[in-house]
N, C-alpha and C positions, 0 to 999 in steps of 0.2 A: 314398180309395176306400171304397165301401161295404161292411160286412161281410156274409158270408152273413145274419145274422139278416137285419138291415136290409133286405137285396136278396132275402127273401122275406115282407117284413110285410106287401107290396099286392099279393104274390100271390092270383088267384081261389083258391079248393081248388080247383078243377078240373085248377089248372094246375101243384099242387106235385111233380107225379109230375116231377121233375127231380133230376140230380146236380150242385150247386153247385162250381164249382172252388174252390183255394184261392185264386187271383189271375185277376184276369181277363186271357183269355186275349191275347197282344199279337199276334198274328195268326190269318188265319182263311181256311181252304185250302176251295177249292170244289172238286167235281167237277164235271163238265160236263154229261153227253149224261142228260137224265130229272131235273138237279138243278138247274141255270142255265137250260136248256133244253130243250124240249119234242121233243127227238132221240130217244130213248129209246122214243116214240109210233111215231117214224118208219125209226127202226130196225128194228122189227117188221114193219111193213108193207113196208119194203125186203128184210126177210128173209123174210117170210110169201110174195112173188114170187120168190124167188130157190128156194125150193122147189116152189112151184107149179107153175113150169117143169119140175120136175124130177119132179111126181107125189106130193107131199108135203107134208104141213101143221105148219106151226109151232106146236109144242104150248106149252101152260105151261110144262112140265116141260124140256123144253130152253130156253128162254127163259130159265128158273133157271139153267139150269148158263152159257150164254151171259154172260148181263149183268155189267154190269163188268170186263170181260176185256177185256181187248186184240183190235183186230178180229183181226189173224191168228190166234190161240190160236180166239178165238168160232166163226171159220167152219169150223177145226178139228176143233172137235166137235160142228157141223154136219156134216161129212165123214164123220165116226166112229160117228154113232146113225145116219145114213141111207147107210152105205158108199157115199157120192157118188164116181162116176167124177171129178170136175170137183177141180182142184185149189184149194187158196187165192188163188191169182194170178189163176185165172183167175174164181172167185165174189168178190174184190175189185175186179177189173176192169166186173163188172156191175154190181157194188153202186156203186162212181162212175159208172156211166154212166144209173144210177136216180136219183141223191140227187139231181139238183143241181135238178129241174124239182120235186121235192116241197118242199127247202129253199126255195125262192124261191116257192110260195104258201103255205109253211103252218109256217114255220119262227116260234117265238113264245119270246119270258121266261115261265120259269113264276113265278107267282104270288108276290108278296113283292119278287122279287130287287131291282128297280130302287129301290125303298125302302130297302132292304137297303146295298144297295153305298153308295147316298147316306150313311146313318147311319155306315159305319163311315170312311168319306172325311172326313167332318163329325170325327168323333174320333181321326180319324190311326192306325188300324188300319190294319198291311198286310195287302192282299189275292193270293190267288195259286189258280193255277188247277193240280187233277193229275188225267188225264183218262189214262183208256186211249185213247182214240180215237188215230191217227195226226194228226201236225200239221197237216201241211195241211186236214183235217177240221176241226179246231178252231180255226186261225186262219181258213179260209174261215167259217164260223159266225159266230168273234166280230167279224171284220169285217163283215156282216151290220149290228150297232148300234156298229161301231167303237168295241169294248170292249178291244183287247185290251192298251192304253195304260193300259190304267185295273189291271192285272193283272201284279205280279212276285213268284214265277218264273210260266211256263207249262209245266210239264213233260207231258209226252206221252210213250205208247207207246216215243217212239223215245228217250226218254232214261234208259230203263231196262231190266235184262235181263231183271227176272222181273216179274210183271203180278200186280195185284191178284188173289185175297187177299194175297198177301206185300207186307209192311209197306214193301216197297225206295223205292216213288214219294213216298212220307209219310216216311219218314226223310230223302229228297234233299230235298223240299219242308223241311223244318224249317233243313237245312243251308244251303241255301241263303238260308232269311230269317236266318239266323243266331241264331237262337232252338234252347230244347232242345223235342222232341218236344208235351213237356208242358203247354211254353206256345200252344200250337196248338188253335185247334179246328176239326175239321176238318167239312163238311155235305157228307154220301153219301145217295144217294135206293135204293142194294142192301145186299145184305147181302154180298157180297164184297168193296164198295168200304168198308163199315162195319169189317167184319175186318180190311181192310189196316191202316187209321188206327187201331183199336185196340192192335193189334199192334204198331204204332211206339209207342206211347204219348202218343198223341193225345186230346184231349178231343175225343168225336166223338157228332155227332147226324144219327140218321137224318132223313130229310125224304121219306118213300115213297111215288110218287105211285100211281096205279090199277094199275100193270106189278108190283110190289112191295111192296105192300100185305101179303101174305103172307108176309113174308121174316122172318127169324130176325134179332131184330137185339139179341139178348142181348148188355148190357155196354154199349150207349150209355148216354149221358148224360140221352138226351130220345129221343123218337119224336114229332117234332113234325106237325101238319098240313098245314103250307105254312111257303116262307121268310117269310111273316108274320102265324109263331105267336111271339107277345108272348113265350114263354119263351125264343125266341134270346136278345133283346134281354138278358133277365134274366139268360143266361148269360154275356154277353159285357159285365154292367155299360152298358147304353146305356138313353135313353131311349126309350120305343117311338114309332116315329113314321111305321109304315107305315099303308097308307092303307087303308082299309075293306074 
C-alpha cells in the first residue's frame, strides 16, 4: 500500500488541503438524502408546502437546524419555531402523500456517486448506507436504481434511539461491518451528519451540495466538491477513475 508521501506526490496543490489516514480506510459509509441523492433538494420543497399551507416560509435558518435529523425530530422543530397546531404524524402523513409524485420525476444520483460505488466494488471496499431518513424512504429511493443489493448494513432512523449529531448510527455502522470506528470513512453532505461521524471516530468528508454549502464542517478530513473530487479517491488509496 502506498505511503502518505507517495499518495500525495501527484497531488494538484489545489488539492493538498486534505488529512491523509494512516491506512486506508476498509470501508466507507454514505449518507443518503443530499449525499447519494438529490432528496435533500426535494426535501425542501416538500417542506417549503408543508408550511405554506400553514402560512409559513421555510427559512435557511431552520433548514439548518432541520437537516440531517431524523424526520420525526425535523418536523419537531418545525412544530416548535412555528407552534404548528398539526402534530408529527400527521405533517409525516402529508409529506408521503407529497413525495412519491416528486421522486418519480425528479429523483437523480448526485454527481460522482455511480463512478464512485463502481471503484470501490472494482477494490472490494465495503459499502454501507446510514441515513436518518425512515426505511421505507430509503429503500423506496434505492430501489428507484435497485441499489440497495449493492449496500451492507443500511441502517435508518429506525435502528437507532438517538439521531445524528450523536455519533450512535456511525458506531452501529462500524459494528456491524465489523471494523473499529477509525477504519471507516464515512461521506456527509451537513454538518450534523459530519459531527455524528466525527464523534464515533470516523474518517469523515464532507461533500456539501448548494442546501450546505454554509455549514460548519470543522474537523473533516476534506471538504470536497462532489463525490468526484479526485481527493476521495486519494483518501481511500484508489485509482481515480470518475468520469469528467
Amino acid at each position: 500500500m502506498a505511503s502518505n508521501e507517495d499518495r500525495t506526490a501527484n497531488l494538484k496543490p489545489e488539492t493538498w488541503n486534505l488529512k491523509l489516514p494512516d491506512h486506508r480506510p476498509r470501508a466507507v459509509v454514505f449518507d443518503l438524502d443530499g449525499l447519494m441523492f438529490n432528496t435533500e433538494e426535494l426535501y425542501q420543497e416538500v417542506g417549503g408546502k408543508l408550511l405554506r399551507r400553514r402560512g409559513y416560509e421555510l427559512t435557511p435558518e431552520l433548514l439548518d437546524q432541520m437537516m440531517g435529523r431524523p424526520s420525526a425530530v425535523a418536523l419537531q422543530i418545525m412544530i416548535d419555531t412555528h407552534l404548528l397546531k398539526a402534530t408529527v404524524e400527521e405533517l409525516l402523513a402529508e409529506t408521503d402523500e407529497l413525495f412519491p409524485e416528486i421522486l418519480a420525476a425528479r429523483l437523480a444520483p448526485m454527481p460522482g456517486l455511480l463512478d464512485l460505488l463502481t471503484a470501490l466494488e472494482d477494490h472490494k471496499i465495503a459499502k454501507g448506507i446510514a441515513t436518518s431518513s425512515r426505511r421505507s424512504f430509503a429503500l423506496h429511493v434505492l430501489g428507484h436504481f435497485n441499489f440497495a443489493p449493492r449496500f451492507s448494513p443500511i441502517l435508518t432512523s429506525e435502528d437507532i434511539t438517538e439521531g445524528k449529531p450523536h455519533p450512535e448510527i456511525y458506531l452501529k455502522a462500524a459494528q456491524r461491518l465489523g471494523i473499529s470506528p477509525v477504519e471507516m470513512l464515512v461521506l456527509e453532505d451537513s454538518q450534523n451528519g459530519c459531527r455524528a461521524a466525527l464523534a464515533a471516530g470516523a474518517v469523515t468528508v464532507a461533500v456539501p451540495g448548494a442546501h450546505s454549502r454554509r455549514h460548519d464542517f470543522t474537523g473533516v478530513a476534506l471538504v470536497a466538491d462532489t463525490l468526484a473530487d479526485e481527493r476521495i479517491y486519494k483518501l481511500l488509496d484508489l485509482p481515480f477513475t470518475a468520469s469528467p
